[in-house]
N, C-alpha and C positions, 0 to 999 in steps of 0.2 A: 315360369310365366314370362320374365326379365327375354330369356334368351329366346324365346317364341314371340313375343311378341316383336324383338328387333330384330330376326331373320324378317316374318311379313312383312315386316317398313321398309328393310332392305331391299324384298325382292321388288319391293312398287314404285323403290324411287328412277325415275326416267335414268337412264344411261347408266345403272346400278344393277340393274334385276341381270338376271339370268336369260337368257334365250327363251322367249316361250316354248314349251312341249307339251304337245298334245299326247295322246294315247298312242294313236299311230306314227308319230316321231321316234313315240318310246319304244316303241316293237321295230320300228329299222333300227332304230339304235342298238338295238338287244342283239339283235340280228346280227348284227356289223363285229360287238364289242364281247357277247357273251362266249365264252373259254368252250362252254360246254357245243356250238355252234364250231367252232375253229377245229374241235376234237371231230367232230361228224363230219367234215370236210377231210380233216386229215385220213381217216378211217374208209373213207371214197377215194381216196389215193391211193390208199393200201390194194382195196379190193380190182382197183383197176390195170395197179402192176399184178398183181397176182393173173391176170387175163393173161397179159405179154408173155407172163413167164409161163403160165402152160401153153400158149401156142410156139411156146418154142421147142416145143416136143416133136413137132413136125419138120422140124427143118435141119439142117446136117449140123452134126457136131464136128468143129474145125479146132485142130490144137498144132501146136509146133512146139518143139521141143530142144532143147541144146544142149547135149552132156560131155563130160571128158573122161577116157577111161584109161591108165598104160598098169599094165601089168605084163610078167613073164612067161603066165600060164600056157600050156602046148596050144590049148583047145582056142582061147584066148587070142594069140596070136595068129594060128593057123586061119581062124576065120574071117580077122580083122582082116588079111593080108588079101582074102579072099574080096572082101566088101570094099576094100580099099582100092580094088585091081593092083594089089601090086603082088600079086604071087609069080613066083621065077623058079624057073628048075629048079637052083639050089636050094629051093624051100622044102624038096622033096627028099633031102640028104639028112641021112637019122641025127646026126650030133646037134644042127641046127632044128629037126624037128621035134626032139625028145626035150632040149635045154636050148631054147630061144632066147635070145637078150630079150629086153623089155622092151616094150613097143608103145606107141601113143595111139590113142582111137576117137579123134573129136566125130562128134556124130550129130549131125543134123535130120530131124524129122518131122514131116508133114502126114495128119492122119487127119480121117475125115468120116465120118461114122453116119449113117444114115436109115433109118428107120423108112421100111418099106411096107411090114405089113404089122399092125402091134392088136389086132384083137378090138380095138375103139379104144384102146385105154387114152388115147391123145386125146380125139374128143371128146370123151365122157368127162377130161379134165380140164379142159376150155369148157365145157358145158357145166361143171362144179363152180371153175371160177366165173362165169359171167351170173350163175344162178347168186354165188356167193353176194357178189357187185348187186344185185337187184332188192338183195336181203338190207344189205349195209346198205345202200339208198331209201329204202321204206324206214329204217331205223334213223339216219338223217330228218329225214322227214316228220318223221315221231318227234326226232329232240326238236324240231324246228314250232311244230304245234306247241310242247313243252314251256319251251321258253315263250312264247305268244302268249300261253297261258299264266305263265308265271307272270310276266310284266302290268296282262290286263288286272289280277290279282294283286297285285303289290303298289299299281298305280292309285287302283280305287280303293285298297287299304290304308295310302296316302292323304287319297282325296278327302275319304269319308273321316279320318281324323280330324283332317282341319276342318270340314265343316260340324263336325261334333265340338271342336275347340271353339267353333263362333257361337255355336247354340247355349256352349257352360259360358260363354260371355255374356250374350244376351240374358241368360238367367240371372247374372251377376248384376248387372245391371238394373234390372227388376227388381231383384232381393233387394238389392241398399239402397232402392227408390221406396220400398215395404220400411225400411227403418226409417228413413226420413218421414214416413207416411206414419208411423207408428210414433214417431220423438212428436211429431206436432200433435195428433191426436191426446197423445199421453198430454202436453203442456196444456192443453183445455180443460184435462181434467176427465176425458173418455175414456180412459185406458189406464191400466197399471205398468208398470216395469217387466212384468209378466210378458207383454206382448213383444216388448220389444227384444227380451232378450230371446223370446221363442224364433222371432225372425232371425236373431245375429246368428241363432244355433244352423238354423238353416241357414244362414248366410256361409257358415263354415263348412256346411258340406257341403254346399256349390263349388265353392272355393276347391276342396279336398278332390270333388270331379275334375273340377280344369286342372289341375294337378299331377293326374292320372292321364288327361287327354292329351299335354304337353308331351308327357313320355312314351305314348302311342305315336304322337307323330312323330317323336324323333325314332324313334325303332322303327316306322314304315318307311321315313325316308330312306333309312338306312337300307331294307330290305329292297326297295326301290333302285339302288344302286347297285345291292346285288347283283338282280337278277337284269341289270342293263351291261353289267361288265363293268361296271365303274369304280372308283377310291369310295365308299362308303360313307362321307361326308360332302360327296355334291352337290352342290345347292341346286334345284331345280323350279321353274316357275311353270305349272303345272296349269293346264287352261280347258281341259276336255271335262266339263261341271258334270257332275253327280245327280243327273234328271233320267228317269224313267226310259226305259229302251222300248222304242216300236217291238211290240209281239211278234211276232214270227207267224206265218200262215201255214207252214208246214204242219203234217199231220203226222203221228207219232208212228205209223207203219211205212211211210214214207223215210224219215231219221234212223228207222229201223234197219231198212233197206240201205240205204249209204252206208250207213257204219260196217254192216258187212260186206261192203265191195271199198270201199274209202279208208277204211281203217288202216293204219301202218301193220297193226295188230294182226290182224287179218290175213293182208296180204303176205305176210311175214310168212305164216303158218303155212297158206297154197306155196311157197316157194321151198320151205324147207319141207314139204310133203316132195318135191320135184327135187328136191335135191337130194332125199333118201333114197329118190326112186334114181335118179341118176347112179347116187354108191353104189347100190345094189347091182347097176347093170354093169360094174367098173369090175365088182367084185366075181359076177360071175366070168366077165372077159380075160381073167387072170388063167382061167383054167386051158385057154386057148392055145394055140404056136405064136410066136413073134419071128418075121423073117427082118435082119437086115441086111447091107453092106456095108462093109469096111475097104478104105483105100488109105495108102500109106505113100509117101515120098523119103526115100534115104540118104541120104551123102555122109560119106568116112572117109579123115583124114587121116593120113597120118600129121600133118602139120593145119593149124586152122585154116591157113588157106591155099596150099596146095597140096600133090599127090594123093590124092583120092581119088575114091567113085562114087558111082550113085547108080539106085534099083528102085524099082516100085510095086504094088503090091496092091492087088483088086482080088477080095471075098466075099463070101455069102454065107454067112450062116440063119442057121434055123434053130431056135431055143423053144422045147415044150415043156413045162412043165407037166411031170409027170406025175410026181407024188411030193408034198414040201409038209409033210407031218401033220395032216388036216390042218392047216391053220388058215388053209385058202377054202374049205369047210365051214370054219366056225366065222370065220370073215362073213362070209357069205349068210351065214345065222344072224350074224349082229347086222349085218344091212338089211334085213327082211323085219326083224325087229324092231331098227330104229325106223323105219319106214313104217310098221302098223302104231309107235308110237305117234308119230307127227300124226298121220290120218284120225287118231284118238283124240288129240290136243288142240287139232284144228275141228272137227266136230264141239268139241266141251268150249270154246273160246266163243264157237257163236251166240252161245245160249249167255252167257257172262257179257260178252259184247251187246248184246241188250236190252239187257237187266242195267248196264250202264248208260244205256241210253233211257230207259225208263225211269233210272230214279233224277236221271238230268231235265229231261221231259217235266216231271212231277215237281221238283224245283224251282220250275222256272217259273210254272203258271202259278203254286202257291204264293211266289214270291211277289210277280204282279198283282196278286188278289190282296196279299198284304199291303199291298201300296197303297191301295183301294182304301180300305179299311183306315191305314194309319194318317194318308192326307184328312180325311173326317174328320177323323181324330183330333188330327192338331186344329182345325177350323173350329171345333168342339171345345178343346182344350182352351184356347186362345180368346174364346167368347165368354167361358164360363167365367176365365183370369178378370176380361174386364169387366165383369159384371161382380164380383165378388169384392174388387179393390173398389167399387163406386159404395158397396154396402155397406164397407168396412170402415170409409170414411162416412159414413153417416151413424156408424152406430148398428147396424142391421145386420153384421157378420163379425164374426168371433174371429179371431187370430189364427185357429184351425183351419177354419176351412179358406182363409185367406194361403196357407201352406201349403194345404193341399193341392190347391189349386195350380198353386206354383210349382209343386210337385211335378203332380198331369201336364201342367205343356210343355214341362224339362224331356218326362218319359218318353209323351206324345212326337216330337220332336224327335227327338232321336231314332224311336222305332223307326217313325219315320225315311229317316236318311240310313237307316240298315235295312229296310226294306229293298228301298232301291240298290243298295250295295249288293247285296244278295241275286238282287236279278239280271242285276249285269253282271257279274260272276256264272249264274245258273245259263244264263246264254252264251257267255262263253265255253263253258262247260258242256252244255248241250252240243258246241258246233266239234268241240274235242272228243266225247265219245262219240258224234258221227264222222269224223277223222275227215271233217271240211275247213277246219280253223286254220286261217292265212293269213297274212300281214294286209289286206286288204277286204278280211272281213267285215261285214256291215256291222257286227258288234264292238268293233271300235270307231264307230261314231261317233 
């Protein structure tokens, strides 16, 4: 109680508190600070090299090379001598051709390799990675609602503790205003000892709630930090109050409607249906011819940098596969399979996609109807309180129902402010299975 109540004094004193944050502070914050945010960024870098790197399928492959070779071999030297330009009559005399001294062979080369005709496999794989890129971006997007959600979640788990810590005040309050109300009554001679200790009993489980409420807030503040990216003991002054969210006008086949075109979920699945159907077309294309060209640049030394020559070298070949042990076969199997898979998974996700919007729907509007109910309530509760502590001091109500009373607008009260927690939760909740929840959603108001 000690350590809660002088963080609150703390954060109220002028030029001491914390930066106010609102709800929406706390979601760019989250935004800015959360790992899990950093990770989906990083993973949209991945998917965007991956682009580069297959479109470099289309364009020539350029290498240069440098090696050194001297040996005595016939064949060896005969040919160096040939690449080198330096062959001489005497090259043609058996002693020197059969048992050649050693020779040197520095060799410079320039090759250049170029794909002319390949089947579509090039872009069937620029068309995998930009499919890929659009999956990892909708998944971004997921974490980005995720976290939104998580923060509106952990704020107003925050929120709603310390105003449940003011309500076990105010009850405390009350109670050992009941004992002092119960020590005078007893000094007249109204009352026994009986009353008074039946309050102190209540008065200890008042006590034993705020107790419980102190160590809810400090574990939501904590989670509060979590989910911003933060050290887990930062103090925040928190200012977005725990009152009732304007209902939503939308109609539930409308919420029904977005989530299946809005959803990360969703669109995930039409992507990865297009990208099975892409493998599949890669997979048949394998069966095809691939024509390219190859060109090469030569130079041999005999010394690195002189007596030598230099040749060049322009080809064309034609590669078919003809037979590679079925395995471009059963390829072709597993692309037509993982393709009626996704079309299976994307059918069964929309039916689960709003069942998730139905039971968020259902939620929300319970949760408002309990508002309803529970503000009565406390107006109920709160009237019964004074009218039972005025009886009580006359003699006209028993100790009971002075408890109970006090009971009911502890409960009242609370339901209360869980009502409301709940609805702003269930609206949040509703705008994330319709896959519309942004950092400037209206339900962070």
């Amino acid at each position: 109680m000690r350590k809660t109540l002088l963080m609150l004094v703390w954060w109220s004193l002028p030029g001491v508190a914390e930066d106010p944050m609102s709800l929406k502070d706390a979601v760019h914050l989250a935004l800015d600070k959360n790992k899990s945010m950093e990770a989906s960024l990083a993973a949209q870098r991945v998917a965007e090299s991956r682009i580069a790197e297959a479109r470099g399928g289309s364009l020539p492959k350029i290498n240069y090379s440098e090696s050194w070779s001297r040996s005595d071999n016939p064949v060896f030297v005969f040919s160096s001598l040939l690449t080198q330009h330096q062959f001489e009559e005497q090259n043609f005399q058996l002693g020197p051709l059969n048992r050649p001294d050693f020779l040197n062979n520095f060799q410079s080369q320039v090759t250049a390799d170029q794909t002319l005709y390949d089947a579509g496999q090039t872009r069937h794989a620029i068309r995998s990675a930009e499919l890929t890129k659009d999956v990892t971006s909708e998944q971004g997007r997921r974490t980005q609602m995720e976290v939104i959600e998580s923060v509106i979640r952990s704020y107003y788990d925050a929120v709603l503790s310390m105003e449940q810590l003011n309500v076990t005040g105010q009850a405390m309050h009350s109670a050992e205003a009941d004992v002092e109300r119960a020590q005078a009554i007893r000094s007249v001679g109204m009352s026994t000892d009986v009353d008074v200790l039946s309050i102190k009993v209540h008065l200890a489980g008042v006590r034993e709630q705020q107790i419980r409420r102190e160590a809810d807030l400090d574990v939501a503040s904590a989670a509060l930090n979590d989910a911003l990216g933060l050290p887990l003991d930062t103090p925040h002054s928190l200012t977005t109050a725990l009152t009732p969210l304007k209902m939503p006008e939308g109609l539930l086949a409308e919420y029904e409607r977005n989530a299946l075109n809005q959803r990360p979920e969703a669109r995930q699945l039409k992507l990865r249906t297009s990208l099975a159907e892409n493998q599949a077309a890669t997979a048949q294309s394998s069966l095809l011819p691939q024509v390219g060209v190859h060109a090469a640049f030569e130079a041999d030394r005999q010394r690195f940098y002189d007596r030598g020559g230099a040749n060049w070298l322009v080809s064309i070949g034609l590669r078919w596969n003809l037979f590679n042990g079925f395995s471009d076969r059963a390829r072709i199997e597993e692309s037509k399979s993982a393709l009626r898979q996704s079309q299976a998974e994307q059918e069964r996700a929309g039916s689960a996609i709003r069942l998730q919007v139905r039971r968020a729907y259902a939620d929300l509007r319970a949760a408002a109807q309990r508002i309803d109910v529970a503000k009565a309530s406390v107006a109920e509760a709160k009237e019964s309180l004074r009218i039972t502590q005025n009886r009580y001091e006359t003699g006209l109500s028993n100790v009971t129902d002075l408890l109970r009373t006090e009971t009911a607008v502890l409960e009242a009260r609370t339901r209360h402010l869980a009502a409301i927690h709940d609805q702003r939760i269930a609206a949040a909740m509703l705008e994330l299975a319709a896959g519309t929840l942004k950092a400037d959603s209206e339900v962070l108001n």
